[in-house]
N, C-alpha and C positions, 0 to 999 in steps of 0.2 A: 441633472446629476453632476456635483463637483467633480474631480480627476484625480480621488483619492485612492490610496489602494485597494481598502474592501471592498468600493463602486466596482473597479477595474474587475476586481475579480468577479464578482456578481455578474457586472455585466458582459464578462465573456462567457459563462453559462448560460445568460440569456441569450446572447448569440448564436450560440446553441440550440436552442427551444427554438428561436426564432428560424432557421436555415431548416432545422426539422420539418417546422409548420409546411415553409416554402417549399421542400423539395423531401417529402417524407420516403420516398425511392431512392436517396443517395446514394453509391455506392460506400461501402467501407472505405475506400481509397480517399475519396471526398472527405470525410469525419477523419481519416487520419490525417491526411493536409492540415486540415484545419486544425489540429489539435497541435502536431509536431510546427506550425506558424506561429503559434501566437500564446502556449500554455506555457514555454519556455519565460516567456516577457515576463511574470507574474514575479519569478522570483531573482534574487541580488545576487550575483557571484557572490559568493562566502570569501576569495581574496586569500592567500596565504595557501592554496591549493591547489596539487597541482591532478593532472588527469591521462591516464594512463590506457591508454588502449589496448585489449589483448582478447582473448577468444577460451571461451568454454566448450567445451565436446562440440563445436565450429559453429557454434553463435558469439556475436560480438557479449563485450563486455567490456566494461572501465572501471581502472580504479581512480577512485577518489585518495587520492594521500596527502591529508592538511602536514603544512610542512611540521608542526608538532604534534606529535598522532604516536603512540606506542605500536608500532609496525605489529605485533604478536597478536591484537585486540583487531578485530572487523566485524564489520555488519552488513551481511550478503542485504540488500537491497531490494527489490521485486516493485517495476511501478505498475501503476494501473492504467487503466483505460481500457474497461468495460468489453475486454477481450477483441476488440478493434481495434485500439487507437493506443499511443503511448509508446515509448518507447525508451533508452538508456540515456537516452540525449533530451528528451522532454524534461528526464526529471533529476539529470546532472545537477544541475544547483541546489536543488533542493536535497538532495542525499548528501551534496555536499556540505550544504549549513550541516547538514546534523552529523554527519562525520566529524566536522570541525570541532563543534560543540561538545562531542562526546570524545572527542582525542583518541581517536582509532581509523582505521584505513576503513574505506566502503567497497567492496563489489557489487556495481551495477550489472546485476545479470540479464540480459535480454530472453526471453523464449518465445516460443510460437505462439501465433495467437489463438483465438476460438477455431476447433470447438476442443472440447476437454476431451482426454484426460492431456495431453501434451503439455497444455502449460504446466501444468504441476508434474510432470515426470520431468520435463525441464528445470524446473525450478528445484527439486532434487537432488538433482546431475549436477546443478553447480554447488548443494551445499557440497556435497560428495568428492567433489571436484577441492572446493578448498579443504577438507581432512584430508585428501591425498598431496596436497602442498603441504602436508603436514600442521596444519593451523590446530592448535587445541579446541575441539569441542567446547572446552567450557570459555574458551574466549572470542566465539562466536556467537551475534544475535542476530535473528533475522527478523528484517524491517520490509514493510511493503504498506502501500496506500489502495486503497478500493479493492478492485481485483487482486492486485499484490497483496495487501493482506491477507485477504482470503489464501492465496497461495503460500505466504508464510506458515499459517495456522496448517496449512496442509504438508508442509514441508516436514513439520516437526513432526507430523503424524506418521506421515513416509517413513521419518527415520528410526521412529519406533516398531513400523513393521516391518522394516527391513535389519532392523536390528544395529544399527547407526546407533553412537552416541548421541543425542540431542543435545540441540541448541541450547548455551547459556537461558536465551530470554527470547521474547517477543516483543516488537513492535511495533505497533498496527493501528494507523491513520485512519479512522472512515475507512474500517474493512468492510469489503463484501462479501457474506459467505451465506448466502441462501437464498438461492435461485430460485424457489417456491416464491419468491416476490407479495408474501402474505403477511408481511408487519403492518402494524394498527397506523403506523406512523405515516404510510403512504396516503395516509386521509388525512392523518390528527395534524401532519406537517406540508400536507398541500400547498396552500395558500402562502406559506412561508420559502417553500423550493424554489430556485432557479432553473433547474431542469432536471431533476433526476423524479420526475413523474412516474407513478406506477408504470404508464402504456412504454415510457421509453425504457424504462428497468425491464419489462417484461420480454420488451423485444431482445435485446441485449442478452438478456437472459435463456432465452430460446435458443440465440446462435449458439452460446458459451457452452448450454448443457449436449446439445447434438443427440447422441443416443441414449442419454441417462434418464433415467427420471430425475426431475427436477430437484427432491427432497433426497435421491443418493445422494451420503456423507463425501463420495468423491469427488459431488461437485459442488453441495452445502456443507463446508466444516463445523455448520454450526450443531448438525444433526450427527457429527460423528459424536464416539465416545471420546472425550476431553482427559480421560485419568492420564496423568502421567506427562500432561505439555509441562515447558518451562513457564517459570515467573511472568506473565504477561500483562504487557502493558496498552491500555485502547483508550484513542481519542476520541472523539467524535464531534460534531458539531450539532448545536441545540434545534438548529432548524432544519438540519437534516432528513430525507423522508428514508434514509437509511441507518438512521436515530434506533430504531426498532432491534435491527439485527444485533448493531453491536450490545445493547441492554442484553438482549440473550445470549448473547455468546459469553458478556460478562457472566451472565446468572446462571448458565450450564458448568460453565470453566468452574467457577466457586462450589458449584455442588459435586463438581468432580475432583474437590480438593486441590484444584490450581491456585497457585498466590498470585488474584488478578487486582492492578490495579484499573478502575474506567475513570476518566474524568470527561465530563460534556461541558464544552465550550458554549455559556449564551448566547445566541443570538450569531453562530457563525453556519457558515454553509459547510457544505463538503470539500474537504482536504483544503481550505483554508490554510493551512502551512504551506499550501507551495507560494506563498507570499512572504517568505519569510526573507527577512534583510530589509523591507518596506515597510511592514506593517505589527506595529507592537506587539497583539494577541498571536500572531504567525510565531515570533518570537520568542515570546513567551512560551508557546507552545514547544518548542525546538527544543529551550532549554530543559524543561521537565521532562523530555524524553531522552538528554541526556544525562541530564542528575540521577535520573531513574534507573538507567542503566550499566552505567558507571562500575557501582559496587555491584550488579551481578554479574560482571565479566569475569576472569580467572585473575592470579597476581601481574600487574605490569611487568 
């Protein structure tokens, strides 16, 4: 294996697989180490940004503010890591490339982790949180990768039954949103995954849902009803064994009259953007989800 950056990224997933195999009793402590170690390396300072520490209903949070960025425009953030692992510092750079790119501030909001419902009451509380800084609804998008996605997709949900304005848009990385772990793709994309294998989805999934059933929309947004999200946008990667979910959530969202755009990346793995600044397709990928969402924010 050259010392390129797609390897890098691959092979710190297989990293993964492989510390599983070895010590399949890990604590959560252990996977988060590892994660908050070495998932940071993948991606470039974005440069010209600066980062801002401060605190939502008394969980951390940062802002990302690229020094040219229309202050009025943001995008509350949400990372992943599979309800164990991850964290605002994990995926600082990468919120930042795309803050950068999209010329608006980021709030990286932290919440609790597994089991549900708290991360998504969290993730809530901070959109909730920026409409009481006064930030326009319609100049807010909320962006999350994996889990975070998943959370995003539920954020907007929340704020339609709470009677919130929603979010401008969506932005959603290799979302996770159905913990039923019964997409075709956990076989059809087997042999192509680095680790996100049925058995370790499954388990992951088990923590996250706690007392729900698995297929409650509160903790599959794929199974809620979709009328009414904002414009959204999903990435995903073609080898993905979590390829499956987002197709459906695209093809639910569509039939519930959502304007979704999905584009699948060939031959990439999951959340493959957090490479971005290293690696072209990362990049690429950055850019399209800020050209994308640019013109759905409010006026600069």
């Amino acid at each position: 294996m050259n010392d390129t950056t797609p390897n890098r990224v691959e092979a710190y997933w297989r990293s993964m697989t492989e510390a599983a195999r070895e010590k399949p009793d890990q604590a959560p402590d252990e996977v988060r180490a590892r994660v908050e170690a070495y998932w940071p390396t993948l991606t470039a300072e974005p440069g010209g940004t600066d980062y801002l520490e401060t605190s939502v209903a008394g969980l951390p949070a940062l802002w990302a503010v690229p020094t040219a960025c229309v202050h009025d425009r943001v995008l509350l953030c949400l990372h992943g890591g599979g309800g164990v692992s991850g964290s605002i510092y994990t995926h600082r750079k990468l919120f930042g490339q795309l803050a950068k790119a999209s010329g608006t501030r980021a709030l990286l909001a932290e919440y609790h982790q597994a089991p549900a419902p708290v991360p998504a009451e969290d993730a809530v509380t901070a959109y909730r949180w920026l409409l009481e800084q006064g930030i326009d609804a319609r100049n807010i998008a909320v962006a999350g990768d994996s889990l975070g996605g998943g959370l995003a997709v539920s954020t907007a949900l929340r704020a339609r039954q709470e009677g919130l304005p929603g979010p401008a848009a969506l932005l959603l990385i290799s979302p996770w949103v159905d913990m039923t772990v019964s997409s075709t793709t956990f076989e059809t994309n087997r042999d192509r995954e680095a680790f996100f294998y049925r058995e370790v989805v499954q388990a992951l999934a088990t923590l996250y849902v706690g007392s729900f059933d698995p297929g409650d929309p509160q903790v599959s947004p794929v199974h809620a009803d979709l009328r009414g999200l904002p414009p959204t946008y999903v990435q995903v990667g073609g080898n993905e064994t979590l390829l499956g979910e987002s197709l459906q959530l695209a093809e639910n969202a569509r039939l519930a009259g959502v304007d979704v755009r999905l584009d699948v990346f060939p031959d990439q793995l999951y959340t493959f953007q957090m490479a971005a600044g290293t690696m072209p397709e990362a990049d690429d990928a950055i850019r399209k989800l800020a050209t994308w969402v640019g013109p759905r924010l409010g006026p600069a």
